[in-house]
C-alpha positions in Angstrom: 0.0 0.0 0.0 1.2 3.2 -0.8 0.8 6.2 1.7 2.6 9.6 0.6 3.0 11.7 3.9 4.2 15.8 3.5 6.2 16.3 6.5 5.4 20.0 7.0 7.1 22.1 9.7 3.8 23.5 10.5 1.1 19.9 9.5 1.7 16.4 8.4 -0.2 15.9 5.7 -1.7 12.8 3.7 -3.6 12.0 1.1 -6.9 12.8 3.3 -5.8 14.3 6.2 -4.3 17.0 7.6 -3.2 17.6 11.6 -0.3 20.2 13.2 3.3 18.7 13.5 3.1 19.2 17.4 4.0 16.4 19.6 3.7 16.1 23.5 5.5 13.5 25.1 3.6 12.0 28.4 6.1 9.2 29.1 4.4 6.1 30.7 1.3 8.4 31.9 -1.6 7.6 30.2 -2.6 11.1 29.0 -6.2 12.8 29.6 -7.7 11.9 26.4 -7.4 8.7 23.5 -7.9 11.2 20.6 -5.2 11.7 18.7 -2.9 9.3 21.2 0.1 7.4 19.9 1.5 4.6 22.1 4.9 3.3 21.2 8.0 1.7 23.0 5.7 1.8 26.2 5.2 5.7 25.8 2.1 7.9 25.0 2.3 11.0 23.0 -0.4 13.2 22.1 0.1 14.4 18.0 -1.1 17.4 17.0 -0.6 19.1 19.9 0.3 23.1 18.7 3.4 22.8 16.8 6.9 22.1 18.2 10.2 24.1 18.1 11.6 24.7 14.6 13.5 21.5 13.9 16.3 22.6 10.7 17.2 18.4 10.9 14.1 16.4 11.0 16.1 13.4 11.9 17.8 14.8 14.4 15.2 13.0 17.0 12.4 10.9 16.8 9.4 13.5 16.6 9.0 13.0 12.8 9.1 8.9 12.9 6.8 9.4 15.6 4.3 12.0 13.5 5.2 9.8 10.2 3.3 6.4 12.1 0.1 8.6 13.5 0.4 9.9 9.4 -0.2 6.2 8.4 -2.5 5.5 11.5 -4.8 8.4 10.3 -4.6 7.7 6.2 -5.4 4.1 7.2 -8.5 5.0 9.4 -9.7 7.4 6.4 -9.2 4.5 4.2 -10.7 1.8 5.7 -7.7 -0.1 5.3 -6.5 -3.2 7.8 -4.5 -2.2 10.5 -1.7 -5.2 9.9 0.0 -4.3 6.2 3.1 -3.5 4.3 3.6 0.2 3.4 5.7 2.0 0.9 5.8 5.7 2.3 6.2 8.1 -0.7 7.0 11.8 0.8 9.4 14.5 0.0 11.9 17.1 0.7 12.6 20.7 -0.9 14.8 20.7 -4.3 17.3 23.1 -3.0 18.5 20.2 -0.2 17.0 17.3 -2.0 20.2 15.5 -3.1 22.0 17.0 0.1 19.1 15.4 2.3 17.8 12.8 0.6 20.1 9.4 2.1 19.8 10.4 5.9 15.8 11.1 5.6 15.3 7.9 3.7 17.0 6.0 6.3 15.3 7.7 9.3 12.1 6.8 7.8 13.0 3.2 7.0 14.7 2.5 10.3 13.0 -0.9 10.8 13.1 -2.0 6.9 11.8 -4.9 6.1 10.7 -5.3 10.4 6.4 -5.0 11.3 6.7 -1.9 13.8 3.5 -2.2 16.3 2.0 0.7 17.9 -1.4 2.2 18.9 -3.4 5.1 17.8 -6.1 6.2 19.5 -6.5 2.9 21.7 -6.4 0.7 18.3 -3.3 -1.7 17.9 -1.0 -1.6 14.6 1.6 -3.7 12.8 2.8 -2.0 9.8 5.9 -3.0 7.8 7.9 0.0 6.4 8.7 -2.1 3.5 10.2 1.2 0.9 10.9 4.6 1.3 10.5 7.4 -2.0 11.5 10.7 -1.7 10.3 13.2 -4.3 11.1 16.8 -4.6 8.4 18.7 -2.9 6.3 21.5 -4.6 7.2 20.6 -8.3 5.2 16.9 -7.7 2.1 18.5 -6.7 2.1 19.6 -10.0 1.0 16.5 -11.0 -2.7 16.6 -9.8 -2.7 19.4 -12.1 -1.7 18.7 -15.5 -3.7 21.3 -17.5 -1.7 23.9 -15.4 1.5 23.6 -17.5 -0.3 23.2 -20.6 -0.7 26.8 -22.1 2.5 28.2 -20.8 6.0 28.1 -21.5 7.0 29.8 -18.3 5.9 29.8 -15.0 6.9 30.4 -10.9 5.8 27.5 -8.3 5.5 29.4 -4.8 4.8 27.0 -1.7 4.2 28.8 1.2 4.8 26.1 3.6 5.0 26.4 8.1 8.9 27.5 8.0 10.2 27.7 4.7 8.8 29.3 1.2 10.0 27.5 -1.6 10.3 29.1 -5.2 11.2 27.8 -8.6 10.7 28.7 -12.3 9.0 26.1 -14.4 10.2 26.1 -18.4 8.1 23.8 -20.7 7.1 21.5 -17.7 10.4 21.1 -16.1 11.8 22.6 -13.2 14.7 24.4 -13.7 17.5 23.9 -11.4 19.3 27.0 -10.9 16.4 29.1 -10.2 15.4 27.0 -7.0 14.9 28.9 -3.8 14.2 28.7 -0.3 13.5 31.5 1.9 13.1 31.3 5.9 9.5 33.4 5.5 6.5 31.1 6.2 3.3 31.6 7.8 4.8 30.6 11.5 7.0 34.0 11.2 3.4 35.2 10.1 1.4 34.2 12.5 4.2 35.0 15.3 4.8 38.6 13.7 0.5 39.4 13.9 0.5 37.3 17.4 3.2 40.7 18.4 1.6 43.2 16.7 -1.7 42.3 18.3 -0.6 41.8 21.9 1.3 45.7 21.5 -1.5 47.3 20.2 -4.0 45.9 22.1 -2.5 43.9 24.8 -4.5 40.3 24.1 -2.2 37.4 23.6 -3.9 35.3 20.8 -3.4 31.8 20.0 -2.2 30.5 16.3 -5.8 29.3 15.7 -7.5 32.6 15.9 -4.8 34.3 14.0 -5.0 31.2 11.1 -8.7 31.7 11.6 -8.8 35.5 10.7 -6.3 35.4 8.0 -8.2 32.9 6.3 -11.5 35.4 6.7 -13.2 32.7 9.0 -15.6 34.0 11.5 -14.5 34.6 14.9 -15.6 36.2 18.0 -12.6 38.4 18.0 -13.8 42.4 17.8 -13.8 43.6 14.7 -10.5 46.2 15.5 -8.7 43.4 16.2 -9.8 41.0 13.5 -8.6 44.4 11.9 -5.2 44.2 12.6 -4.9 40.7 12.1 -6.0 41.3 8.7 -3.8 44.4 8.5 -0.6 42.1 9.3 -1.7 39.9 6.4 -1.1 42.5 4.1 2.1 43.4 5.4 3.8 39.6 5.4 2.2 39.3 1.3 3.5 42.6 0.9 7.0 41.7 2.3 6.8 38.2 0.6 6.4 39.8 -2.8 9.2 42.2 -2.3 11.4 38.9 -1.6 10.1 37.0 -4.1 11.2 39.9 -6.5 14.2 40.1 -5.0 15.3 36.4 -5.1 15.1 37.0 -9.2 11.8 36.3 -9.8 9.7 38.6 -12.0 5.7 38.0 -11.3 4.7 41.0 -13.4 5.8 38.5 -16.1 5.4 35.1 -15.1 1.9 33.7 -14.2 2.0 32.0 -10.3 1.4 29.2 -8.8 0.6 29.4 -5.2 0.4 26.3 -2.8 0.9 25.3 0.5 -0.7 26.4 3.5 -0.3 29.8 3.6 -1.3 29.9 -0.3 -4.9 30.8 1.2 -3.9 33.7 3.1 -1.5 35.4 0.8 -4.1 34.7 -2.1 -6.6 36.6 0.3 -4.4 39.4 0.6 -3.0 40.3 -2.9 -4.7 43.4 -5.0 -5.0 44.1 -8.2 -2.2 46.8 -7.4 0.5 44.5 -7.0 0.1 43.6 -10.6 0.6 39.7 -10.9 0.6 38.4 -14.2 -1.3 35.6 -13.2 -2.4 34.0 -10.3 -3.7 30.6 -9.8 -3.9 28.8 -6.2 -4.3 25.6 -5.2 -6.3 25.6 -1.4 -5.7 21.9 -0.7 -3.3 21.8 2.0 -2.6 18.1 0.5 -1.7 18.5 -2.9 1.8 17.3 -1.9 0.8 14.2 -0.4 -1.4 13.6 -3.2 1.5 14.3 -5.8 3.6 12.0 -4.4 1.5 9.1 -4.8 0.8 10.2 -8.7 4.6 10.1 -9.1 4.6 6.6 -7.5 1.9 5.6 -9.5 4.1 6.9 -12.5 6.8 5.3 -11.7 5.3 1.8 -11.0 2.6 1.9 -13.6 -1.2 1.7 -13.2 -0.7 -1.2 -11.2 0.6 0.9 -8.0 -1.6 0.8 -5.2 -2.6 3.2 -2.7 
């Protein structure tokens, strides 16, 4: 079975679901509540949980391999799919440290090789074999849900707007090209920790990420409206300054249509005007797409026969 997993600094994200990349460890206490509960190695965690410190080296300890088996616990449950199977994990990593990345993160994820690994999730028991491991570069496979994107234009810019890290890349004739690859340290947690500031000076309330993500993305909320309005005025400001970077990194979007993904694709989307004079703009919502572009490039790879 194949389940493609996005390992986001901000979400995990699979095929069909979506939950933060916190983790809280409880040791050998049984926490307060089953949901969202991984027990492993005679340990509970609680997934989901906020989101944890920013982690440069996801294999530097064993949060991700923890968040990578709820991943398959969850796609499973959404699937209907036994609990006791062999799993090929398709996920991915940015092009700008793919190659660099690529051997340690494989071999973090495919630790036990070959070995079940048993674990429960949400009081239900699993055995899964980890039986393969492919890595695909992130942003420019979730292009492949959307094939007619590419088909009417020779050039184009790929901006995903992901937890920690906005990753940029020119497109020529439907192939990535190398040397314009980017990465710039501007996500939506510097965002959402820049509005969280601007809020708690001008007004003195100390907001949590989930109203801030819930204003940005022009959800109701009980917040007042002045400070639903300086929420919304911060919004501007990080597009504002994204746009400026994006520029500056060497990309011209005054002539090269856009295509926004990721999870803060929404917000900035929300807060571009006709003013900033975007050639063209196109934005995929789905939080997912990554997930679900891995396991098109498996299916690629392996034929129509792959399963997943």
């Amino acid at each position: 079975m194949i389940i493609a997993i996005d390992h986001g600094y901000y979400a995990i994200k699979t095929r069909n679901c979506s939950f933060p990349a916190g983790i809280t460890p409880f040791g050998d206490r049984e926490p307060y509540t089953r949901q969202n509960v991984l027990t492993f190695g005679g340990c509970f965690f609680v997934c989901g949980s906020g989101r944890q410190p920013i982690q440069r080296d996801k294999t530097a300890n064993d949060n991700y391999y923890l968040l990578t088996l709820a991943a398959i616990a969850q796609e499973l449950q959404a699937r209907g799919a036994p609990r006791e199977c062999g799993v090929t994990i398709a996920a991915g990593l940015p092009l700008t440290s793919y190659g660099r990345e690529k051997p340690a993160f494989r071999k973090y994820l495919l630790r036990n090789a070959g070995q079940p690994t048993e674990f429960g999730y949400e009081g239900k028991k699993y055995r899964i074999t980890i039986e393969e491991v492919l890595l695909f570069p992130q942003g420019f496979t979730a292009l492949m849900t959307q094939p007619d994107l590419l088909a009417d234009e020779p050039s184009m810019l790929l901006l995903d707007i992901g937890g920690w890290t906005v990753d940029l890349m020119r497109i020529d004739n439907g192939r990535p090209n190398i040397d314009t690859c980017h990465s710039l340290e501007f996500g939506m947690i510097r965002c959402i920790d820049e509005v969280r500031e601007w809020v708690r000076q001008n007004t003195g309330l100390s907001l949590t990420d989930a109203q801030i993500e819930q204003v940005l993305a022009g959800r109701p909320c009980s917040l007042e409206e002045t400070v639903r309005g300086l929420i919304r005025e911060q919004g501007r400001v990080y597009t504002e300054r994204l746009l400026s970077a994006v520029l500056e990194a060497g990309f011209d979007y005054h002539a090269l249509p856009v295509v926004m993904m990721g999870g803060g694709a929404s917000v900035v989307s929300r807060h571009i005007r006709p003013s900033d004079g975007l050639c063209r703009t196109v934005t995929l919502l789905d939080d997912r797409v990554n997930a679900q572009g891995y396991e098109r490039a498996v299916a690629a790879l392996w034929g129509d026969d792959a399963q997943g």
